[in-house]
N, C-alpha and C positions, 0 to 999 in steps of 0.2 A: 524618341529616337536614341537620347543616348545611355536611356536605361538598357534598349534591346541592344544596343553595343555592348554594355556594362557586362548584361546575360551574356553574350556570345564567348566574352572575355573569359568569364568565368569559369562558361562550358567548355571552353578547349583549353584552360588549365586544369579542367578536373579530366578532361579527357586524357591527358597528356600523363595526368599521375595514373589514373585508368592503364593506361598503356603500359608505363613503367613496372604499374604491379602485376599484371598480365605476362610480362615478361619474366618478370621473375618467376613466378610459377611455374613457367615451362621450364628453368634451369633448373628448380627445386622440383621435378616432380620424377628424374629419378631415382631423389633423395626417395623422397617419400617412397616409392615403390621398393628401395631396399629396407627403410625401415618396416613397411607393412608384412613385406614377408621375412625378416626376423624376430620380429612378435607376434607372427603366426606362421611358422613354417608349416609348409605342406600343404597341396591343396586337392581338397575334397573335390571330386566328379560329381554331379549329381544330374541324373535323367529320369526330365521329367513325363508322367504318365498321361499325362492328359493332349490335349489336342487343342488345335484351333479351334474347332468348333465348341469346344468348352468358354474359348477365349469369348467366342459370339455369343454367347450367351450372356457370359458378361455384360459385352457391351449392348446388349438386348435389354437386358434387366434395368443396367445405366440409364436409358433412355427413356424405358416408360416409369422408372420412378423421377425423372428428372421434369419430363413434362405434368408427371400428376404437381411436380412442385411450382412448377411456370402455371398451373391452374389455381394456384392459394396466393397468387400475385397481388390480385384485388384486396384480398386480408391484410397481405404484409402491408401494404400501403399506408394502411391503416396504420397501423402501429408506428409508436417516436421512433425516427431514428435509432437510437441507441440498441432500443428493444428488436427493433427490425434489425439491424447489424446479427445481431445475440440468436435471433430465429431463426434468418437464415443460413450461418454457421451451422449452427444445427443440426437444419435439414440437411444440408449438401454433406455432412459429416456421416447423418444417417444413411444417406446416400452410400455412400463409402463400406462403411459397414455391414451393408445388405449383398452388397458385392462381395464383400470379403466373407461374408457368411457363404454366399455361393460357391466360394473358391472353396472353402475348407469341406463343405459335402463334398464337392468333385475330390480334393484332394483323400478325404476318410475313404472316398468307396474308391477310385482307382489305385492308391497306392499300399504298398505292403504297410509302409511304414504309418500313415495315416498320414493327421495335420502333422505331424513330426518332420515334414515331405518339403514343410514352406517354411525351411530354415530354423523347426522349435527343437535343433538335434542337442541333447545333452551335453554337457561338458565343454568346456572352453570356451566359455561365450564372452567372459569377462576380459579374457585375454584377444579374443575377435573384437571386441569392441575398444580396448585400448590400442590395437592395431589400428582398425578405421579413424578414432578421434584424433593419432596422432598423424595419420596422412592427412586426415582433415585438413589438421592446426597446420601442418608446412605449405599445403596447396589455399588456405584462407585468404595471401595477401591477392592470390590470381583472380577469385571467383569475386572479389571484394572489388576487384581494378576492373574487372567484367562490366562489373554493375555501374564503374562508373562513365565505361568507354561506352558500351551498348547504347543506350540514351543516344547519345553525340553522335554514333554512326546512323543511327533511324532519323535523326533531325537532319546531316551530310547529303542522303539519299532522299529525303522530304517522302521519308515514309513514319514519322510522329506518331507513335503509338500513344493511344489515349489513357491517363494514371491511373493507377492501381484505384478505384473507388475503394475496395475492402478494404486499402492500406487507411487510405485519409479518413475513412469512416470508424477503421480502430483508433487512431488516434483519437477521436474526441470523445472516444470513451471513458465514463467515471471508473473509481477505484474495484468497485465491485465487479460490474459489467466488465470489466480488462481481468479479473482472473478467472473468468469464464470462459474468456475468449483465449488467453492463454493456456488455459486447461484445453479446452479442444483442438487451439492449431500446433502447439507444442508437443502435449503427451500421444492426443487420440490420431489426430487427422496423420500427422507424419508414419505412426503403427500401423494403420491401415492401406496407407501410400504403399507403404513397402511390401505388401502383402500382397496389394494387386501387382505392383510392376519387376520388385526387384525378386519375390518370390515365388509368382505364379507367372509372369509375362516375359521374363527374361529368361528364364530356363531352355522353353521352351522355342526362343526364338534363336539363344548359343545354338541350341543340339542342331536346331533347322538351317541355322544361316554358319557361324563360325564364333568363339569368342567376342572377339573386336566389334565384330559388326552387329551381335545380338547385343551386344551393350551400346551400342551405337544408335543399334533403329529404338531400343527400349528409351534410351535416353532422350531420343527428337522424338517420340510418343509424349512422352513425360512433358519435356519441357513447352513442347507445344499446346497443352492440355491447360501452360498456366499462363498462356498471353502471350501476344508479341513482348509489351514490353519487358518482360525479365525473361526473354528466349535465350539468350546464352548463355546466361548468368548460371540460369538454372539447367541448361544443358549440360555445363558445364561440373555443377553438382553432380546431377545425374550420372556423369559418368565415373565419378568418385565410388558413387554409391555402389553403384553396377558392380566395378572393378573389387571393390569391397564384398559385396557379396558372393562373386566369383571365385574369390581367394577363400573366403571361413563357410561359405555357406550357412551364415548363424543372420535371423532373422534382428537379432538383440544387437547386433553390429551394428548394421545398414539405417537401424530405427535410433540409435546414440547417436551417432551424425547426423541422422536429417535432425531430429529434435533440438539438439545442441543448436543448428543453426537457425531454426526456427526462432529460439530462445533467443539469439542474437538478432533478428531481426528487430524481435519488441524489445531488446532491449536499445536497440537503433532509432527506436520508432518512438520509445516513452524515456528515453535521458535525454 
């Protein structure tokens, strides 16, 4: 009994700095909004050629390679831990990939421009991504305080999302098996994220719905795709990202900030 006081103690002082950092962010974030576009002035339109039903196809594709993977379940089983963590990354990554293959046909045959279409345009991309890294770095104390309020308001409401299993199963990975793992949720799995959402799914929902709001639904798509428990955390990314690729429309942007913070995860997760 007075350990779970001890927790509760804890949890509403961490909540509490949660909050505070939460707040700053919203004061910092039309900093950030003027630095983002003075290191990128100007902002590129971009309309996109494909359709929703291009989209459903997507999520067609998503789902019968997802369940061929829920059918190698009995296999994974088999396998140590460590190795199962390692496989399944993997596969869900490959997953990913297969999708983004789909996007880039649809993109080469309906657009003039080709995959050049999902944000791979030429020139300025180093400067589009020192734009997004350094809104990143001014809105990080927000998305950071997120992470620690969100928790506290799902246990407030006695809606307890159950923990990241892939987190606690990265961490007990050895030296090897963790730069595997950081190779694919770092480099691969973030390039690919962005390729379905912020360059093939967002476009496409700005032109249909409005700015604000297609970065809005793109982002509660997103964030919902990765759990209750880090649903605003990572809404909240999301809509970084969005807003980032809105402004450069450069693929290389969007994919330096999710990575960067990926990288900050493990490095949150193995120091």
């Amino acid at each position: 009994m007075i350990r779970a006081a001890q927790e509760a103690i804890d949890a509403g002082s961490l909540a509490e700095t949660g909050a505070v950092l939460a707040a700053s962010a919203l004061a910092l974030a039309p900093i950030a909004i003027v630095v983002v576009r003075r290191l990128f002035p100007g902002r590129n339109v971009f309309f996109a050629r494909w359709g929703f039903s291009h989209v459903a196809i997507v999520l067609a594709l998503a789902a019968v390679l997802l369940l061929a993977i829920s059918l190698l379940d009995p296999h994974l089983a088999r396998l140590e831990p460590p190795t199962k963590t390692i496989a399944e990354l993997a596969l869900h990554t490959a997953v990913l990939g297969a999708c983004c293959a789909a996007v880039a046909v649809f993109a080469a045959r309906l657009d003039p421009s080709g995959v050049r279409s999902l944000g791979l345009w030429p020139g300025r991309n180093l400067r589009a991504a020192a734009a997004g890294l350094a809104g990143y770095g001014i809105v990080l104390p927000g998305i950071l305080g997120l992470g620690f309020l969100w928790p506290w308001i799902l246990r407030e409401i006695g809606a307890d999302a159950p923990p990241d299993l892939l987190l606690e199963r990265l961490r007990d990975l050895d030296a090897g098996e963790r730069s595997i793992a950081i190779l694919l949720a770092v480099l691969i799995a973030p390039l690919l994220e962005e390729i379905l959402f912020r360059a093939f799914l967002q476009p496409l929902l700005v032109q249909n719905l409005s700015d604000r709001l297609g970065i809005v639904v793109t982002s509660f798509v997103f964030a919902a795709l990765h759990g209750t428990a880090a649903l605003v955390p990572i809404f909240a990314l999301s809509l970084l990202l969005g807003a980032i690729m809105l402004r450069t429309q450069r693929l290389f942007a969007v994919w330096a900030v999710h990575a960067t913070h990926n990288a900050l995860v493990f490095l949150l997760l193995y120091g």
